[in-house]
C-alpha positions in Angstrom: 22.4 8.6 23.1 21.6 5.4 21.0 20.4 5.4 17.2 17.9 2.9 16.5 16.5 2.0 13.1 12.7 1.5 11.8 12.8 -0.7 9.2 9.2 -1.8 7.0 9.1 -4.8 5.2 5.7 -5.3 3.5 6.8 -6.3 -0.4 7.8 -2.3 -1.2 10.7 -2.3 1.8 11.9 1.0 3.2 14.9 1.1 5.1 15.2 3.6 7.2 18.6 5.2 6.9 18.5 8.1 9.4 17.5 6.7 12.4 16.4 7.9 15.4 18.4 8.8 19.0 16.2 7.3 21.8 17.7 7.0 25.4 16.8 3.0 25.8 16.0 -0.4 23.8 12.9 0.2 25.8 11.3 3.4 24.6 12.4 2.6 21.1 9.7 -0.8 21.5 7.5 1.9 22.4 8.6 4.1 19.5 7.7 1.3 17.1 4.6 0.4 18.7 3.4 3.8 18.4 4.9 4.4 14.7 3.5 0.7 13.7 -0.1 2.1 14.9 0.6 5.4 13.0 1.5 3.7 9.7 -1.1 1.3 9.4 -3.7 4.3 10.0 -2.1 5.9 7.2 -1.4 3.0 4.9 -4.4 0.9 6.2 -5.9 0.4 2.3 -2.9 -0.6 1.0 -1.6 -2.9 4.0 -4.9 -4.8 3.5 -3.8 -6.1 0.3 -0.7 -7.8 1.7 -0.1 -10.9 4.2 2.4 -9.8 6.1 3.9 -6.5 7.5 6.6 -6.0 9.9 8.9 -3.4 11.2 12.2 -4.5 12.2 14.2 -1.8 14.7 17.9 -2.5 15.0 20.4 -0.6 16.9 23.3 1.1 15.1 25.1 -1.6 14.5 22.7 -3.5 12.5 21.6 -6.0 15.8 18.0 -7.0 16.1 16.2 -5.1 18.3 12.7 -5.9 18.4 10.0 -6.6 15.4 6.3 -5.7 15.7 4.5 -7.7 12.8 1.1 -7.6 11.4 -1.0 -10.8 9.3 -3.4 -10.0 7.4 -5.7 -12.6 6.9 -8.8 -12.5 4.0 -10.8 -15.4 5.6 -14.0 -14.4 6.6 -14.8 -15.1 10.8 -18.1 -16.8 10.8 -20.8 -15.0 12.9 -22.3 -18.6 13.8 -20.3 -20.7 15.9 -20.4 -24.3 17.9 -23.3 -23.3 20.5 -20.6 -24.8 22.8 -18.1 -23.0 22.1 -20.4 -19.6 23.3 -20.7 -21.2 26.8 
């Protein structure tokens, strides 16, 4: 079965060095879906802070798999918008 890696790059990077036997490229995109969802629960506080998150999952060869990226952005969305734009 394959090995695939879950890498986080947020400023503090963690590489993951163990990996993780899936049976397809396709449920590890699932796998980081899911694990991206579960760390930014966990670390929500502390990814707020920062403008960009990603996790990068390569196979075990070190090939880009897939990347699921967050941006953080402080600008406050305005409330009150172009009356046109509403229609």
């Amino acid at each position: 079965m394959p090995r695939f890696y879950f890498h986080i790059r947020d400023g503090r990077d963690q590489f993951d060095t163990d990996g993780t036997e899936l049976p397809d490229e396709e449920t590890a995109h699932v796998a980081a879906i899911r694990l991206t969802g579960a760390v930014l629960q966990d670390e929500a506080r502390r990814i707020a802070t920062i403008d960009c998150w990603t996790m990068d999952v390569t196979d075990a060869t070190g090939r880009p798999v897939y990347q699921v990226g967050v941006n953080v952005s402080d600008r406050r969305v305005s409330t009150r918008g172009n009356e046109s734009e509403r229609r």
